[in-house]
C-alpha positions as CSV (number, residue, x, y, z in Angstrom):
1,X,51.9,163.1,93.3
2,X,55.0,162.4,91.2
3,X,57.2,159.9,93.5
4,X,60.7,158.4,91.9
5,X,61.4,154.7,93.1
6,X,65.1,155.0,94.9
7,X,67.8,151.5,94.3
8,X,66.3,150.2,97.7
9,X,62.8,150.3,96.6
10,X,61.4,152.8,98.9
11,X,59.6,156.0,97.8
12,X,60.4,159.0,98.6
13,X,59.3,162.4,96.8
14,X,60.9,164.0,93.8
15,X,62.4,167.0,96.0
16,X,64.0,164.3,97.8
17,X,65.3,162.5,95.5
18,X,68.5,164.0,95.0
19,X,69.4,164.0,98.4
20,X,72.4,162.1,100.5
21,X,70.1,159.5,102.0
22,X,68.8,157.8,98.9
23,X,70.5,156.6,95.4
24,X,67.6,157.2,93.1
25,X,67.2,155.8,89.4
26,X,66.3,158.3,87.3
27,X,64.6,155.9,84.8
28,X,62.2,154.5,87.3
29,X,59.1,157.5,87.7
30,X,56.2,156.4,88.4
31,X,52.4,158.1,89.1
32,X,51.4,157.0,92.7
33,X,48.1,158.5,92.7
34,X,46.3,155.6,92.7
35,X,47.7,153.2,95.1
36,X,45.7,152.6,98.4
37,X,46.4,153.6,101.2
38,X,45.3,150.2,103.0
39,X,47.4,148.2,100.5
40,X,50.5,150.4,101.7
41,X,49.7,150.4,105.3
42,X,49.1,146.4,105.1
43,X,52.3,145.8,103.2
44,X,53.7,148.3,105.9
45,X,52.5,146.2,108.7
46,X,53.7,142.9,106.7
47,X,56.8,144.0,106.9
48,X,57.0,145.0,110.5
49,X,56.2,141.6,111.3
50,X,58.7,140.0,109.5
51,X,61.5,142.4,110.9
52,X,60.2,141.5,114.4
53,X,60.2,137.9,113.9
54,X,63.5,137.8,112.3
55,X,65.3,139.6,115.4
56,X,63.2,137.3,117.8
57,X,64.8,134.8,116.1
58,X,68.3,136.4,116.1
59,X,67.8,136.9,119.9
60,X,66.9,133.2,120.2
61,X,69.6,132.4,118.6
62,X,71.9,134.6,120.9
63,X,70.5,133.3,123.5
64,X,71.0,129.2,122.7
65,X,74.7,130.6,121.8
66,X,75.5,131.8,125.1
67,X,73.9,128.8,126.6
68,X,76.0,126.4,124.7
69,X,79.3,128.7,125.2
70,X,78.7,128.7,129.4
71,X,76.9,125.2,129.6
72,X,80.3,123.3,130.3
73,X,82.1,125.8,132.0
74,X,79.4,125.1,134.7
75,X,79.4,121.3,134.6
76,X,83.3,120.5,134.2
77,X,84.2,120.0,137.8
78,X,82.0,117.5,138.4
79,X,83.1,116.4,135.0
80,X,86.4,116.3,135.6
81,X,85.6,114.5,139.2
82,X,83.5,111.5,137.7
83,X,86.1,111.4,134.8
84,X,89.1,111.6,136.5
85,X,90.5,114.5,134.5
86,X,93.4,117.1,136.0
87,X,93.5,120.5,135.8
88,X,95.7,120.7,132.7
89,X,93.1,118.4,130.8
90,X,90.3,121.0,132.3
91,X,91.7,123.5,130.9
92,X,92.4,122.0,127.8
93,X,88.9,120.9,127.2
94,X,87.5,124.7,128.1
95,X,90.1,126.4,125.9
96,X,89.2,124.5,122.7
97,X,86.1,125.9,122.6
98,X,87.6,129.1,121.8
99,X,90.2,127.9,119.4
100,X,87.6,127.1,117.2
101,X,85.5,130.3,118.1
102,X,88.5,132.6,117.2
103,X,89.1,130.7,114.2
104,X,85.9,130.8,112.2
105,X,85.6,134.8,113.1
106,X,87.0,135.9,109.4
107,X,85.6,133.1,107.7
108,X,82.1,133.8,109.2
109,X,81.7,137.0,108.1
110,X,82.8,135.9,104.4
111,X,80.4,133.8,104.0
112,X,77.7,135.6,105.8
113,X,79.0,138.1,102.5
114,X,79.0,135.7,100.2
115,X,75.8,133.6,101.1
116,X,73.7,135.7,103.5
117,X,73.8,136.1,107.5
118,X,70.3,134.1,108.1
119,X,71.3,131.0,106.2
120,X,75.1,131.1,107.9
121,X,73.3,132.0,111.3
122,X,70.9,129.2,110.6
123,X,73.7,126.5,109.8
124,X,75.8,127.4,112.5
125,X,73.0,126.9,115.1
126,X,72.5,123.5,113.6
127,X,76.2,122.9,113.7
128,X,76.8,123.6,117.7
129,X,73.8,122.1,118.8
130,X,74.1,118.9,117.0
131,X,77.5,119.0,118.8
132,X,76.7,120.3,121.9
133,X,74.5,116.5,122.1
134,X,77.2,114.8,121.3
135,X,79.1,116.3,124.3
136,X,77.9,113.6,126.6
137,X,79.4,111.0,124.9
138,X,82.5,112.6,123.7
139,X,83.4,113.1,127.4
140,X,82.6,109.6,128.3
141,X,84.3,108.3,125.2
142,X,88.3,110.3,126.0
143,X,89.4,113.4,126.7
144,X,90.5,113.7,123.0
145,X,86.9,113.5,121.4
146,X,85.4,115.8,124.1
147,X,88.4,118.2,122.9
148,X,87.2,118.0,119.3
149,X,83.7,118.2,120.0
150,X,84.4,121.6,121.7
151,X,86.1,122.9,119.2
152,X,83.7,122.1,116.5
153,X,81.1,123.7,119.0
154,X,83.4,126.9,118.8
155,X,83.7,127.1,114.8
156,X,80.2,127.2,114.9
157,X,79.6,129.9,117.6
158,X,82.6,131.7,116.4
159,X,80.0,131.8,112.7
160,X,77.0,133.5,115.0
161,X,78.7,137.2,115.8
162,X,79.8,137.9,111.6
163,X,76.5,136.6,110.6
């Protein structure tokens, strides 16, 4: 059977070809008759499994971000009571975390364009997790660091939703 090779690599037959749904080279004809059809279906099957592991992975990821978004808003009251910070400071400390989260929206999803959503999604996890540690002692050290630290945390989450 005569198949043409579209710009994405898949196959799909000549009377196809022409159609809305794929951009087809017309140099690229090939004779398909003798590939196997267990060498397709385990390529097929190879290729399932990577798409499933790469959105377990997304969802993972998802799931450590809203973690690390919500972890503080939960634990800054008896935060603020050990440290002896007011409301304004409270508030202060939780808004940062957006700052930085609305900030590094746009630039997110440039370089998510320009060097590919899994290694942006992969170095922004990095990113807020190694600062979500360092939470800890940026809250015992002032009020100041523990503002940073939270907004670093948000340039990094604020890389996850463009990516």
């Amino acid at each position: 059977k005569n198949q043409r090779r579209c710009v994405r690599h898949c196959r799909v037959p000549a009377s196809q070809a022409g159609g809305n749904t794929h951009r087809v080279s017309e140099s690229a004809q090939e004779d398909t008759s003798n590939d196997s059809t267990i060498g397709n279906l385990s390529t097929f099957v190879q290729k399932e499994d990577e798409r499933w592991l790469l959105v377990s992975l997304v969802a993972a990821a998802y799931v450590v971000w809203t973690m690390c978004k919500v972890n503080l808003s939960i634990t800054v009251l008896p935060m603020s009571q050990e440290y002896g910070w007011d409301s304004s400071q409270v508030g202060l400390i939780q808004a940062a975390l957006y700052w930085g989260y609305g900030i590094s929206q746009v630039p997110g999803g440039f370089l998510a364009t320009r060097f590919g959503a899994k290694r942006v999604l992969l170095s922004a996890v990095v990113a807020w997790s190694l600062m979500t540690l360092l939470t800890p002692w940026a809250a015992a050290t002032s009020v100041d660091a523990l503002v940073v630290g939270r907004f670093l945390v948000g340039l990094g989450e604020g890389l996850a939703p463009p990516s």
